[in-house]
CHARMM-style PDB file with segment names, atoms N, HN, CA, C and O in Angstrom:
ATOM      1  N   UNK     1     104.962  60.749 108.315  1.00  0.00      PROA
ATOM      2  CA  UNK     1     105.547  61.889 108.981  1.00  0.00      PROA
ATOM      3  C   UNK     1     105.333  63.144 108.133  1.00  0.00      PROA
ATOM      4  O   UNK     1     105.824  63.100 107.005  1.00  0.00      PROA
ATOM      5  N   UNK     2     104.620  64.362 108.522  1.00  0.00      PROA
ATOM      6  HN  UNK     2     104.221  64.398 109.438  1.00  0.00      PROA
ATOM      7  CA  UNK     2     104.333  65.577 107.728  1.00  0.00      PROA
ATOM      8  C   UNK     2     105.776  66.559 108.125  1.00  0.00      PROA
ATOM      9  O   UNK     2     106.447  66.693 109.148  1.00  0.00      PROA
ATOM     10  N   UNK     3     105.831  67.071 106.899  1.00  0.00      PROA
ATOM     11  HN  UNK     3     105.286  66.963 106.067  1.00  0.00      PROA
ATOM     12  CA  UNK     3     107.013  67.929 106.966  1.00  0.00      PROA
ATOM     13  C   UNK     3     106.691  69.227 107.166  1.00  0.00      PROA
ATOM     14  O   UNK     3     105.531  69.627 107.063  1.00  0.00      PROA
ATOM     15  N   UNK     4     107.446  69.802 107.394  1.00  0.00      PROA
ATOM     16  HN  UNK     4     108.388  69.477 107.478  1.00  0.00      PROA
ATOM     17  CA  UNK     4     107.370  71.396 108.167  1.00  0.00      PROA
ATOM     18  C   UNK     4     107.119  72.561 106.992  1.00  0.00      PROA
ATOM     19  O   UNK     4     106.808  73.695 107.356  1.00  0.00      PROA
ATOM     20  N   UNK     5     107.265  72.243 105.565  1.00  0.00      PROA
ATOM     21  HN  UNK     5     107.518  71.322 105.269  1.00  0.00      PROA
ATOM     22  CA  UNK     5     107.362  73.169 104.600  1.00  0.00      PROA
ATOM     23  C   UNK     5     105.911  73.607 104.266  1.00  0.00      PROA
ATOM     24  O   UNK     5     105.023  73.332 105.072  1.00  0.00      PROA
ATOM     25  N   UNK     6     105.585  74.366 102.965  1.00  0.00      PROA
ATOM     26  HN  UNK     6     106.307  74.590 102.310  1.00  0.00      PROA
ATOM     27  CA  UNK     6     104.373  74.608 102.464  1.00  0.00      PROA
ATOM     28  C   UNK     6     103.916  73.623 101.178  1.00  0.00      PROA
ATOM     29  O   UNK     6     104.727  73.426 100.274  1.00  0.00      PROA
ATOM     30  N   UNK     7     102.863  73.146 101.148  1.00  0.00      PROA
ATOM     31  HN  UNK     7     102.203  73.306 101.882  1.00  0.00      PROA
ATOM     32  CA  UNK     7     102.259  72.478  99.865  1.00  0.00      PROA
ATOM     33  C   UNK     7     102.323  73.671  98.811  1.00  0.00      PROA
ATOM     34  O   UNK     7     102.365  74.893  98.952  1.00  0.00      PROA
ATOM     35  N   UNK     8     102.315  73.047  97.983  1.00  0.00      PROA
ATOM     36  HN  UNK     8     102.280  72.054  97.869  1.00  0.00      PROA
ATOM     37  CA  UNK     8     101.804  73.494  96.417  1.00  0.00      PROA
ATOM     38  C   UNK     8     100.947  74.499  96.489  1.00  0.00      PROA
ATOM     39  O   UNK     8     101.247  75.606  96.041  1.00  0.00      PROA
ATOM     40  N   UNK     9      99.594  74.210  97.147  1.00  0.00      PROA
ATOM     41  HN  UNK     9      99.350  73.311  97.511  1.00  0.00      PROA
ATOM     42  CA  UNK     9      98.471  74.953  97.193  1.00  0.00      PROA
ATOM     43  C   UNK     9      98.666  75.935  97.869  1.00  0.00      PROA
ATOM     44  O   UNK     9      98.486  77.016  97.308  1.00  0.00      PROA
ATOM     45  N   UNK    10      99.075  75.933  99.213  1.00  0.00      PROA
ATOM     46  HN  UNK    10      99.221  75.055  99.668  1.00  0.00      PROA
ATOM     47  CA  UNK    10      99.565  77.078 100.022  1.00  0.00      PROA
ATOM     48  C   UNK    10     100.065  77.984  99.000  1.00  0.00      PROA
ATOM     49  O   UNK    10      99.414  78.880  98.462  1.00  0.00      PROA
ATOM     50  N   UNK    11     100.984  77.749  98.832  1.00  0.00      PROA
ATOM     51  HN  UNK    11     101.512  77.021  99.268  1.00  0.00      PROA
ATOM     52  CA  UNK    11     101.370  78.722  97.762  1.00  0.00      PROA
ATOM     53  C   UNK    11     101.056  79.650  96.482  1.00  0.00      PROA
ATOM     54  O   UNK    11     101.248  80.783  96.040  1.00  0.00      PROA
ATOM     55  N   UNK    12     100.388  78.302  96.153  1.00  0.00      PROA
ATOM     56  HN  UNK    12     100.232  77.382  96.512  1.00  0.00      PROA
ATOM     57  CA  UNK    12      99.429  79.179  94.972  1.00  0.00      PROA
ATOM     58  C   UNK    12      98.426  79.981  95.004  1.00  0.00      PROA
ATOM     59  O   UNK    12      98.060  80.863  94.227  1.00  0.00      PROA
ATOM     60  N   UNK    13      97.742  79.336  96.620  1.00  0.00      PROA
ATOM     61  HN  UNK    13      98.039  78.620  97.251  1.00  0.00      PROA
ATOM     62  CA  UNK    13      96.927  80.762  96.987  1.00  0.00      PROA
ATOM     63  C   UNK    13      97.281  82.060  97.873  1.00  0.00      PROA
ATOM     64  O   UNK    13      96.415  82.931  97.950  1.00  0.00      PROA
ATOM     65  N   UNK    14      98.376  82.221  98.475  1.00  0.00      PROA
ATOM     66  HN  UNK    14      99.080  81.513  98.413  1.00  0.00      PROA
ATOM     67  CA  UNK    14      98.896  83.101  98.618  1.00  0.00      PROA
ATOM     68  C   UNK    14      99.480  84.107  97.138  1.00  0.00      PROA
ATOM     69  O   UNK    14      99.299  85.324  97.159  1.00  0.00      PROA
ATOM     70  N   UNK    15     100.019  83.578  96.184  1.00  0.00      PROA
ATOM     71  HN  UNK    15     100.166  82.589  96.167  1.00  0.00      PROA
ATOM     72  CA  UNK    15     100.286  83.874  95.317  1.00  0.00      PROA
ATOM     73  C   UNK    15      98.765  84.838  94.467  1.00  0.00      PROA
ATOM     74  O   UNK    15      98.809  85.885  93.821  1.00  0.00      PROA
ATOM     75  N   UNK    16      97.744  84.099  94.762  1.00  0.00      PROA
ATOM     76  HN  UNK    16      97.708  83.249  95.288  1.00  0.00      PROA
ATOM     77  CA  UNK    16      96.702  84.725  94.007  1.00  0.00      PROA
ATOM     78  C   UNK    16      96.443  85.868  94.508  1.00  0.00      PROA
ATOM     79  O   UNK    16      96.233  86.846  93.791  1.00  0.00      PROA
ATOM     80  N   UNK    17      96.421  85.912  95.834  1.00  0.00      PROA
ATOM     81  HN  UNK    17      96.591  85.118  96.416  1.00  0.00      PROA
ATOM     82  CA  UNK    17      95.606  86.434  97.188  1.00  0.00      PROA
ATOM     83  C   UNK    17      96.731  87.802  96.422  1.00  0.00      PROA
ATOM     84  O   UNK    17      96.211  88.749  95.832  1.00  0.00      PROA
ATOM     85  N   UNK    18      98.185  87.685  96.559  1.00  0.00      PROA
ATOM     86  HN  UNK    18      98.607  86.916  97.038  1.00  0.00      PROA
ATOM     87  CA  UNK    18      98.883  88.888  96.193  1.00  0.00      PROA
ATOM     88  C   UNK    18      98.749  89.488  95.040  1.00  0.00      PROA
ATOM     89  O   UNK    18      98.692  90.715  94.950  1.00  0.00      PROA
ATOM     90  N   UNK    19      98.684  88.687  94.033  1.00  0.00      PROA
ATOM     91  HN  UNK    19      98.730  87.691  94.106  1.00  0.00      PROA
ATOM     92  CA  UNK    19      97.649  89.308  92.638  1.00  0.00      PROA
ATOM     93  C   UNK    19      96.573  90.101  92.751  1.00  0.00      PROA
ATOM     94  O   UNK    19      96.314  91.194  92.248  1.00  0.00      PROA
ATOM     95  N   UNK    20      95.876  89.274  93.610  1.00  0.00      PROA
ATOM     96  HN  UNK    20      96.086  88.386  94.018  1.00  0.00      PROA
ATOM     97  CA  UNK    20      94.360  90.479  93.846  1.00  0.00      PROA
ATOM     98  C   UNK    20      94.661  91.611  94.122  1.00  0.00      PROA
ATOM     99  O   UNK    20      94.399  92.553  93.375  1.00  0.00      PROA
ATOM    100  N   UNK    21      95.347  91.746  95.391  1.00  0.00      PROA
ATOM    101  HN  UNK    21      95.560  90.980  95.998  1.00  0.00      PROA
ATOM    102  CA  UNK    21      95.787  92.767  95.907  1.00  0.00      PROA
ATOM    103  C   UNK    21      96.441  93.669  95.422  1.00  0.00      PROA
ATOM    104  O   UNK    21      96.084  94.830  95.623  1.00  0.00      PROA
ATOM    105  N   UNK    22      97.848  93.314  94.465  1.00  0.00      PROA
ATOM    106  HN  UNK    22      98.138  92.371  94.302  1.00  0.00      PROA
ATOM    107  CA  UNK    22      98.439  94.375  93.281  1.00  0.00      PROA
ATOM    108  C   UNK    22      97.659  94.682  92.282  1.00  0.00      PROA
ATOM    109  O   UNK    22      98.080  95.510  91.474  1.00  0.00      PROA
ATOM    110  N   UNK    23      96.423  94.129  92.106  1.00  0.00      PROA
ATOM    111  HN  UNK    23      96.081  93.457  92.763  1.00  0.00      PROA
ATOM    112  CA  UNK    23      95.482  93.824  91.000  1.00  0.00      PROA
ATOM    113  C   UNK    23      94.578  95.590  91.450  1.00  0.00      PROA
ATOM    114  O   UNK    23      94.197  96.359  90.567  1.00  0.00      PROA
ATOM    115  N   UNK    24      94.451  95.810  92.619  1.00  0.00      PROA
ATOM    116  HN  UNK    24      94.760  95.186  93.337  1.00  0.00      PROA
ATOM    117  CA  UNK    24      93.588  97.045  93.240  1.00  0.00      PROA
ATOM    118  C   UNK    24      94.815  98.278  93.683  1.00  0.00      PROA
ATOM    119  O   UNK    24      94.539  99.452  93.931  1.00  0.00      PROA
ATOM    120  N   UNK    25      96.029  97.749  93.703  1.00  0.00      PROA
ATOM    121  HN  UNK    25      96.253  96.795  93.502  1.00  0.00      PROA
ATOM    122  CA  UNK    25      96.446  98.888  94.530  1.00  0.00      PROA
ATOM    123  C   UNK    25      97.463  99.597  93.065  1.00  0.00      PROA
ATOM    124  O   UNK    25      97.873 100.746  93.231  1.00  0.00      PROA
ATOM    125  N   UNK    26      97.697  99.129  92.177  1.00  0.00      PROA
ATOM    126  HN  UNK    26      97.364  98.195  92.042  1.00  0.00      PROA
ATOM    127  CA  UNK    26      98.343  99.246  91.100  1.00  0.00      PROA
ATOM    128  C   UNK    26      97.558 100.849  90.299  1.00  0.00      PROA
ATOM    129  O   UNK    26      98.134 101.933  90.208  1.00  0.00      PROA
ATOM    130  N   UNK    27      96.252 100.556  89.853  1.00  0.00      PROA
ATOM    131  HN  UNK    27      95.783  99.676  89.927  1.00  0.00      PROA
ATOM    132  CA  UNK    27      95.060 101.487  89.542  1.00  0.00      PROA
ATOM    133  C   UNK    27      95.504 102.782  90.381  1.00  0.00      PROA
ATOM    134  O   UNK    27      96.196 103.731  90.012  1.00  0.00      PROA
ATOM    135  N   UNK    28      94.972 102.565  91.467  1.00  0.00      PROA
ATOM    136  HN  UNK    28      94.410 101.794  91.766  1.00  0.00      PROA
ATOM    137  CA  UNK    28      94.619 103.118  92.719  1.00  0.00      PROA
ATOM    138  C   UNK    28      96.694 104.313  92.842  1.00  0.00      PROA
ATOM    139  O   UNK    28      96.822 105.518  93.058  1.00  0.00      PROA
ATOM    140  N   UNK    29      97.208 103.832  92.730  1.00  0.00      PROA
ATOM    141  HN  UNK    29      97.104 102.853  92.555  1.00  0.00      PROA
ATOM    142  CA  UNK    29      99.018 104.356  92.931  1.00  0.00      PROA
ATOM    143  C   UNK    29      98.813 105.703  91.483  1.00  0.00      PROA
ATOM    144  O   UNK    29      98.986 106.914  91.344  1.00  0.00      PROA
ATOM    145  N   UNK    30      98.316 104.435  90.597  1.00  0.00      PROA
ATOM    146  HN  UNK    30      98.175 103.451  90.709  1.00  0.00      PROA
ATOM    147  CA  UNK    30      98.465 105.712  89.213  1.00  0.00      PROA
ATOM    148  C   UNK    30      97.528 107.117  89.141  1.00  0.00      PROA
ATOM    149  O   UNK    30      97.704 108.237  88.661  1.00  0.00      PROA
ATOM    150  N   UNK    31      96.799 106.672  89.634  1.00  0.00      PROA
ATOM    151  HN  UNK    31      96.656 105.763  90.024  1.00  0.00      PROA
ATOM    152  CA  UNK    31      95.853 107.450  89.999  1.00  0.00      PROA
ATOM    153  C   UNK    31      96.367 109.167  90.660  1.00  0.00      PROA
ATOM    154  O   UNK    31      96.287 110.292  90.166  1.00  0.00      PROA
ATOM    155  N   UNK    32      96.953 108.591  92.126  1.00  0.00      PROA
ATOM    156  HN  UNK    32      97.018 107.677  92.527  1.00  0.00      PROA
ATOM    157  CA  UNK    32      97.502 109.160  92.865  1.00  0.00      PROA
ATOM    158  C   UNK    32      98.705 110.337  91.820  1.00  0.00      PROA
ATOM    159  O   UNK    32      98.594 111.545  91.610  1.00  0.00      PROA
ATOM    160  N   UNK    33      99.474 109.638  91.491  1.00  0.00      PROA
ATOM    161  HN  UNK    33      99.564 108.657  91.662  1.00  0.00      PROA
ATOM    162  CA  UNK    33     100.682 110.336  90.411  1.00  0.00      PROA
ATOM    163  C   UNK    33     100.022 111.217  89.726  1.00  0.00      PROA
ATOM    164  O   UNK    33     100.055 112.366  90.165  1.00  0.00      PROA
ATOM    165  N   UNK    34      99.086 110.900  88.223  1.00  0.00      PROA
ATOM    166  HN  UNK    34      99.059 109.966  87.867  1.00  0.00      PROA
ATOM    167  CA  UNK    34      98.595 111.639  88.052  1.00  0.00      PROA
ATOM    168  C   UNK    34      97.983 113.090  88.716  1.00  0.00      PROA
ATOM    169  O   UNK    34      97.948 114.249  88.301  1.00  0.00      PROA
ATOM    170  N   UNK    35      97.562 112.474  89.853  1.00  0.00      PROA
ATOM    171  HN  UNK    35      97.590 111.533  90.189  1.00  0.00      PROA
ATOM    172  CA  UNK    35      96.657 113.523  90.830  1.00  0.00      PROA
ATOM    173  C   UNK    35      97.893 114.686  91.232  1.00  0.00      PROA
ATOM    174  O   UNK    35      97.784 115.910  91.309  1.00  0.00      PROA
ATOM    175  N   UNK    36      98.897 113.957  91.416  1.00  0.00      PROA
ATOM    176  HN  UNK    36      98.986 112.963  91.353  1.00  0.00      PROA
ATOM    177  CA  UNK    36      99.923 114.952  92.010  1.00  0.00      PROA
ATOM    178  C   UNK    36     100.656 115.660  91.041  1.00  0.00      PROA
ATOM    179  O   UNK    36     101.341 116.644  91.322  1.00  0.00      PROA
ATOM    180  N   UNK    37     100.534 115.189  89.893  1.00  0.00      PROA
ATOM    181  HN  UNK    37      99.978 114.390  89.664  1.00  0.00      PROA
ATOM    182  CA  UNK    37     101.390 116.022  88.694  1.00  0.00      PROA
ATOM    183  C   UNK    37     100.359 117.018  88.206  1.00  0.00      PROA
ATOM    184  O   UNK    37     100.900 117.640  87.291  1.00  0.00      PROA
ATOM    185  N   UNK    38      99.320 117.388  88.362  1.00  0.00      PROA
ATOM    186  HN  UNK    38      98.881 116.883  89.105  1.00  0.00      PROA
ATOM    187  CA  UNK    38      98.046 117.901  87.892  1.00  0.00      PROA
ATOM    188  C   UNK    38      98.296 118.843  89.130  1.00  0.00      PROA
ATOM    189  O   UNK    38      97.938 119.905  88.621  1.00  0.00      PROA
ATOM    190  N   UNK    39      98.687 119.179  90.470  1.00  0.00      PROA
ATOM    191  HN  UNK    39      98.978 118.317  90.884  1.00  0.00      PROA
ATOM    192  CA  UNK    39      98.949 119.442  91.389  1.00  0.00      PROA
ATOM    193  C   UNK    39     100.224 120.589  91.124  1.00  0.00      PROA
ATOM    194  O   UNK    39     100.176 121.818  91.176  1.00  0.00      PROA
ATOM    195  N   UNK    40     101.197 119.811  90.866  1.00  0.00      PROA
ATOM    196  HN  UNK    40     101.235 118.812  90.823  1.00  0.00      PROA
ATOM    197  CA  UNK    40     102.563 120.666  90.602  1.00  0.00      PROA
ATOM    198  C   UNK    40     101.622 121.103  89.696  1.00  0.00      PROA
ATOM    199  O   UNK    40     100.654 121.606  90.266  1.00  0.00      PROA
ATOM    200  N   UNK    41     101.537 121.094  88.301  1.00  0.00      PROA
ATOM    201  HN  UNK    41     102.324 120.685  87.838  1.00  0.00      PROA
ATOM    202  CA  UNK    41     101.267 121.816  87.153  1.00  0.00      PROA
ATOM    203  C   UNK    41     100.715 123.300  87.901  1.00  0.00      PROA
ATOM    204  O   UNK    41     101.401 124.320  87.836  1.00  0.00      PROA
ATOM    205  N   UNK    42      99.452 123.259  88.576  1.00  0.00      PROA
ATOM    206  HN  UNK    42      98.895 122.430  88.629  1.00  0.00      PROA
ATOM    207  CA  UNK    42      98.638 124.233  88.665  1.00  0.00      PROA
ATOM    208  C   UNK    42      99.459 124.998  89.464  1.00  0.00      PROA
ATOM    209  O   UNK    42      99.444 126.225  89.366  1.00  0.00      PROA
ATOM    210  N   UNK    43     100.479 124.177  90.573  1.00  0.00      PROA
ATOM    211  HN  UNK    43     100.491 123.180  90.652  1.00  0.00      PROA
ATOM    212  CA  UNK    43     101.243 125.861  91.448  1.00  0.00      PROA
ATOM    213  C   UNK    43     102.250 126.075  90.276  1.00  0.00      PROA
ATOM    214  O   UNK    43     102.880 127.125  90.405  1.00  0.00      PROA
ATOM    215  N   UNK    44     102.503 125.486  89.376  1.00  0.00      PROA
ATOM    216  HN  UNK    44     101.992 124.633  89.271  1.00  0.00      PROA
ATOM    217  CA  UNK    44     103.991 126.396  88.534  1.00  0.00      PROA
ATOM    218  C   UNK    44     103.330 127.400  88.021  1.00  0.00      PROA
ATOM    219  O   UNK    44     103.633 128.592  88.082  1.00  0.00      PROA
ATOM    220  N   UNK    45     101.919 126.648  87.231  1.00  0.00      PROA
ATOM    221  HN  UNK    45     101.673 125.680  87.182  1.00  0.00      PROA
ATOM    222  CA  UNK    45     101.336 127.983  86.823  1.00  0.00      PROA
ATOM    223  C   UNK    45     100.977 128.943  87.363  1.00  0.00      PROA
ATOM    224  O   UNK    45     101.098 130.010  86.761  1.00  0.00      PROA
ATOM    225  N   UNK    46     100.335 128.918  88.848  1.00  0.00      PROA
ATOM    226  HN  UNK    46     100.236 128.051  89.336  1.00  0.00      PROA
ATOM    227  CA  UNK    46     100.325 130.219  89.684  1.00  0.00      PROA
ATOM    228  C   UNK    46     101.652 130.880  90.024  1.00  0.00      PROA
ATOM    229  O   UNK    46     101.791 132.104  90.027  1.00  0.00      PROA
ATOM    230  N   UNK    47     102.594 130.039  90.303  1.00  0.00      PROA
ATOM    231  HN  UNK    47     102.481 129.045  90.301  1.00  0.00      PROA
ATOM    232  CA  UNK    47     104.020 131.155  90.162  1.00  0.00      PROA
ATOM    233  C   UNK    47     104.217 131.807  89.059  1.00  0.00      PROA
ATOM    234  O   UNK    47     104.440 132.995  89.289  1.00  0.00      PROA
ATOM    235  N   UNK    48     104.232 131.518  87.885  1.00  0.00      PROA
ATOM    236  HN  UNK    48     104.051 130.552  87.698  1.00  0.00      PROA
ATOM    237  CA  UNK    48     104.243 132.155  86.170  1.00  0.00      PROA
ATOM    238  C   UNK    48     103.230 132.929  86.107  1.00  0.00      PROA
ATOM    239  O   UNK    48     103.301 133.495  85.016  1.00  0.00      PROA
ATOM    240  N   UNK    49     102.266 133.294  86.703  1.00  0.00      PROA
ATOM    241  HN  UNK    49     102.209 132.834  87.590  1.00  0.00      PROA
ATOM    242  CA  UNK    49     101.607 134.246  86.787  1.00  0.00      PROA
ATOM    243  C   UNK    49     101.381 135.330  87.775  1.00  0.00      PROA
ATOM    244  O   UNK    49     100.826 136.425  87.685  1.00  0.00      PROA
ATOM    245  N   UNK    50     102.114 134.558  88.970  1.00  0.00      PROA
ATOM    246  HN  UNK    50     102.566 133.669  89.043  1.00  0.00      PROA
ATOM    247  CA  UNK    50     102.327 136.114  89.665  1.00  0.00      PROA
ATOM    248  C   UNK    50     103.716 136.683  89.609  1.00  0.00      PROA
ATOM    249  O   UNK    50     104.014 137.703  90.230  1.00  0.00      PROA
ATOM    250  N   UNK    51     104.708 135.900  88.732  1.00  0.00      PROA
ATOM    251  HN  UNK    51     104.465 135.071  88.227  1.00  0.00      PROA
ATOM    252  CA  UNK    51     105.762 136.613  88.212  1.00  0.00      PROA
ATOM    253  C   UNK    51     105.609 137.192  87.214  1.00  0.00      PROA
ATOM    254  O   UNK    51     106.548 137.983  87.130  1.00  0.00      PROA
ATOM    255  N   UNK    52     104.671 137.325  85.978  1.00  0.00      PROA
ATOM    256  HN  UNK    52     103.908 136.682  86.046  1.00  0.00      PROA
ATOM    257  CA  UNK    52     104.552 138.258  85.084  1.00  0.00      PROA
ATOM    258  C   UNK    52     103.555 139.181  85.910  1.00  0.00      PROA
ATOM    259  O   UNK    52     103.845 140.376  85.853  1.00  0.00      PROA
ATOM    260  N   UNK    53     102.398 138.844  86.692  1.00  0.00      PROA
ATOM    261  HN  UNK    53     102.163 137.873  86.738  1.00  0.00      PROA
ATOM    262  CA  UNK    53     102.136 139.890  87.187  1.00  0.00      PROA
ATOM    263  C   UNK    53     103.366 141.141  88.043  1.00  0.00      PROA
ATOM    264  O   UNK    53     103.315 142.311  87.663  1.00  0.00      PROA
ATOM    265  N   UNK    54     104.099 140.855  88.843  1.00  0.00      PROA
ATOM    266  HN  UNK    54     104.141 139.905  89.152  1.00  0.00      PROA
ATOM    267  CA  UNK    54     105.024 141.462  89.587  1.00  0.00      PROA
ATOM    268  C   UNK    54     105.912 142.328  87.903  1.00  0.00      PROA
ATOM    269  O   UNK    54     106.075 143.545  87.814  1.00  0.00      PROA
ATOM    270  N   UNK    55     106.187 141.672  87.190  1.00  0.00      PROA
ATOM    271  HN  UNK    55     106.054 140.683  87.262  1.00  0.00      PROA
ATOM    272  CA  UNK    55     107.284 141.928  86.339  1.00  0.00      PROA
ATOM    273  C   UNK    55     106.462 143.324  85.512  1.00  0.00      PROA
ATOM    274  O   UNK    55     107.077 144.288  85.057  1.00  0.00      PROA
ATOM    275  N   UNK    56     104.632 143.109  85.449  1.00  0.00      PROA
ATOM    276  HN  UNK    56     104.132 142.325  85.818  1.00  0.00      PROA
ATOM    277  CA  UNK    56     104.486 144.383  84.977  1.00  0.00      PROA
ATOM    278  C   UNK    56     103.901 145.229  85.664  1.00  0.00      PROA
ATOM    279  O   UNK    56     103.088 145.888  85.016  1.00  0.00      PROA
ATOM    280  N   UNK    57     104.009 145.551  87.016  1.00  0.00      PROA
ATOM    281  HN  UNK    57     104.669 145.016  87.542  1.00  0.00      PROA
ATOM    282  CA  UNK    57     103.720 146.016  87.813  1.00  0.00      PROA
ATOM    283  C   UNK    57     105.244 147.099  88.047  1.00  0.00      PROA
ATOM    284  O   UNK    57     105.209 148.324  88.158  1.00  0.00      PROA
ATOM    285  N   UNK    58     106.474 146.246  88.075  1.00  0.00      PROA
ATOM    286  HN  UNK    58     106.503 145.251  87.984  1.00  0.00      PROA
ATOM    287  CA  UNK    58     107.863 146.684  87.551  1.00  0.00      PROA
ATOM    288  C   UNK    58     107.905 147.628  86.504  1.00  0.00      PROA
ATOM    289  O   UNK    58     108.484 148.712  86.584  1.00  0.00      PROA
ATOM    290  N   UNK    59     107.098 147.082  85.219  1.00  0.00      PROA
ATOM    291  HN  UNK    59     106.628 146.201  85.154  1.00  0.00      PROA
ATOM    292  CA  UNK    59     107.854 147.818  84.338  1.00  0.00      PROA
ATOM    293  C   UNK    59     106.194 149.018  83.529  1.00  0.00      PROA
ATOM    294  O   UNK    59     106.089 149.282  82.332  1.00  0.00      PROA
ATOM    295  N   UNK    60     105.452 149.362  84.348  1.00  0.00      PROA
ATOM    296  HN  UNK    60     105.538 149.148  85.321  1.00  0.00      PROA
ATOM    297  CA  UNK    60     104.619 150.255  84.525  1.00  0.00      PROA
ATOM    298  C   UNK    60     103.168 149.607  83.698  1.00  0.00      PROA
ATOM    299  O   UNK    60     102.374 150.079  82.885  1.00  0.00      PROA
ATOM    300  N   UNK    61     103.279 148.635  84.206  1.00  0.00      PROA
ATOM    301  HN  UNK    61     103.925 148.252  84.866  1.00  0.00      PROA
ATOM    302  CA  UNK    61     101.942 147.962  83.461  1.00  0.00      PROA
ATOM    303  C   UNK    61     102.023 146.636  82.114  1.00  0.00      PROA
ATOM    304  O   UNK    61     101.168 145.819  81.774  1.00  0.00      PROA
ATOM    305  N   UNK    62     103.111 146.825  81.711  1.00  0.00      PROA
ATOM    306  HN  UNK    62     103.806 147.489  81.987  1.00  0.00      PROA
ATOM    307  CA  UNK    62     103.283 145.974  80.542  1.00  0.00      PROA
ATOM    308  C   UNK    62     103.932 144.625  80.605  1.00  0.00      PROA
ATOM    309  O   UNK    62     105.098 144.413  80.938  1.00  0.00      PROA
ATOM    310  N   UNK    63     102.786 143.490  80.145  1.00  0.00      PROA
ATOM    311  HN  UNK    63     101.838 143.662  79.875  1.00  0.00      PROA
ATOM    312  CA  UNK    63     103.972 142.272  79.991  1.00  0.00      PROA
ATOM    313  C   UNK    63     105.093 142.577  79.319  1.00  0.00      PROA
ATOM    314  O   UNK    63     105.489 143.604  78.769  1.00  0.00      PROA
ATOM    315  N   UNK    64     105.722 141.033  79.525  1.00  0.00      PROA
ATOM    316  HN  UNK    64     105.400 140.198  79.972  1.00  0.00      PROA
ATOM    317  CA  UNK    64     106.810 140.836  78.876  1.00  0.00      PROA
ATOM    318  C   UNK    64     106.315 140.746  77.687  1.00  0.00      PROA
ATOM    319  O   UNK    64     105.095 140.583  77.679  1.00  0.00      PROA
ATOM    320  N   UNK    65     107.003 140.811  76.319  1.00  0.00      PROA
ATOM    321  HN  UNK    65     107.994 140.944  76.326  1.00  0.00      PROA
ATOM    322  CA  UNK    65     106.601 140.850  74.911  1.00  0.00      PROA
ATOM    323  C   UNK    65     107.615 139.140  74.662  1.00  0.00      PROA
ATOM    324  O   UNK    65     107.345 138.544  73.619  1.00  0.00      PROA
ATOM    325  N   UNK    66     108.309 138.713  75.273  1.00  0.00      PROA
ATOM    326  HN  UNK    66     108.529 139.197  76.120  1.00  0.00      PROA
ATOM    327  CA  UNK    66     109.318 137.350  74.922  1.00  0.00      PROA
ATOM    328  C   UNK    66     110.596 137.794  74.490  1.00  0.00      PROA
ATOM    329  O   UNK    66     111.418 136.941  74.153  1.00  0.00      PROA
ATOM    330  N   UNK    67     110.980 139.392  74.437  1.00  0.00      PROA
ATOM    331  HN  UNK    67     110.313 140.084  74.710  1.00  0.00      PROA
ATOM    332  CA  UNK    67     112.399 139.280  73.361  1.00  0.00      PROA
ATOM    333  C   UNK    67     113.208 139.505  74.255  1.00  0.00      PROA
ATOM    334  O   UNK    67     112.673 140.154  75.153  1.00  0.00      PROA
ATOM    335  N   UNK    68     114.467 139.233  74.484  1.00  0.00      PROA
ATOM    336  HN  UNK    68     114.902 138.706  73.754  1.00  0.00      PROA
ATOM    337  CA  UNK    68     115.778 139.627  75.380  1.00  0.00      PROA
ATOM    338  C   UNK    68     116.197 140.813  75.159  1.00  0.00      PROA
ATOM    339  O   UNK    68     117.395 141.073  75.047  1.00  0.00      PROA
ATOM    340  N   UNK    69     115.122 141.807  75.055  1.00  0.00      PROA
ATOM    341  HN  UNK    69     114.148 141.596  75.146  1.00  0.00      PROA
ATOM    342  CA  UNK    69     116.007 142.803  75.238  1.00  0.00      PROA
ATOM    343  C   UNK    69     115.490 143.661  76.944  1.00  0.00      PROA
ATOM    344  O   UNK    69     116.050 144.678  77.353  1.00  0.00      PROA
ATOM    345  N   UNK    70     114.567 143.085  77.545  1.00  0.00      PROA
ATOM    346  HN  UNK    70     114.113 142.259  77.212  1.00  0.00      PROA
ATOM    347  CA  UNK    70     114.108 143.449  78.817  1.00  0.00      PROA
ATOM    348  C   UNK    70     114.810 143.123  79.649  1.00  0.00      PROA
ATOM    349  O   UNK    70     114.477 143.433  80.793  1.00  0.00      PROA
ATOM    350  N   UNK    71     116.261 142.250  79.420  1.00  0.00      PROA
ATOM    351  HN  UNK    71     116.532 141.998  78.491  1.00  0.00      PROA
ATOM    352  CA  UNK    71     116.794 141.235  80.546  1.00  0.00      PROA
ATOM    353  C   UNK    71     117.749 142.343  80.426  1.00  0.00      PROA
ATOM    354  O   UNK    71     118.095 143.086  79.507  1.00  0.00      PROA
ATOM    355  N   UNK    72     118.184 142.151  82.164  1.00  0.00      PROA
ATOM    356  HN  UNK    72     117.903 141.548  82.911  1.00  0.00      PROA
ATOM    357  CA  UNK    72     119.496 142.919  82.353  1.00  0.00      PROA
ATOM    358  C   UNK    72     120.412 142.057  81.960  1.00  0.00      PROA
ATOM    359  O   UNK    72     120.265 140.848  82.142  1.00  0.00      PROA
ATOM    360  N   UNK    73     121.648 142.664  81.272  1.00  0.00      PROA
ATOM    361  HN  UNK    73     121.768 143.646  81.124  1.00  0.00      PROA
ATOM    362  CA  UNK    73     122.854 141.685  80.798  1.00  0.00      PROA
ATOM    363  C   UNK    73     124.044 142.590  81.890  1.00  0.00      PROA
ATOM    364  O   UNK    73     124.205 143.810  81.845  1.00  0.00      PROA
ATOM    365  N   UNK    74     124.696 141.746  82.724  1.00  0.00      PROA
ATOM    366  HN  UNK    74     124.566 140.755  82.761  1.00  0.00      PROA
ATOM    367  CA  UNK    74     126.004 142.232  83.315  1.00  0.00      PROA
ATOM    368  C   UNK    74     127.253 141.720  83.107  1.00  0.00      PROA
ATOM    369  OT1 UNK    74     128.228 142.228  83.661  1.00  0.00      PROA
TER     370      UNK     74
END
């Protein structure tokens, strides 16, 4: 009488079959991340640069120099 469950083997090749598969898509994910953090990076940097552009356009041509004394304090 055969029973209704899975053999050994069944299993173990399903098991492989899912290895392979995390084996390609694992690469392939990091990839992606990278790609997208390389992504953010480049628009922060275009915002940081058209906010010092705007800021010396404000203050008659001149960057910021870095010191707090350009900041309004209220």
């Amino acid at each position: 009488m055969r029973s209704h469950g899975f053999s050994l083997v069944e299993l173990v090749v399903v098991i492989v079959i899912i290895g392979i598969i995390a084996a390609i898509a694992v690469p392939r994910m990091s990839n992606a991340v990278a790609g997208a953090r390389e992504s953010v990076l480049k628009a922060d940097l275009r915002a940081l640069r058209t906010a010092i552009d705007l800021y010396a356009i404000e203050h008659d041509g001149s960057p910021p120099d870095g010191s707090s004394r350009d900041q309004d304090v209220h």
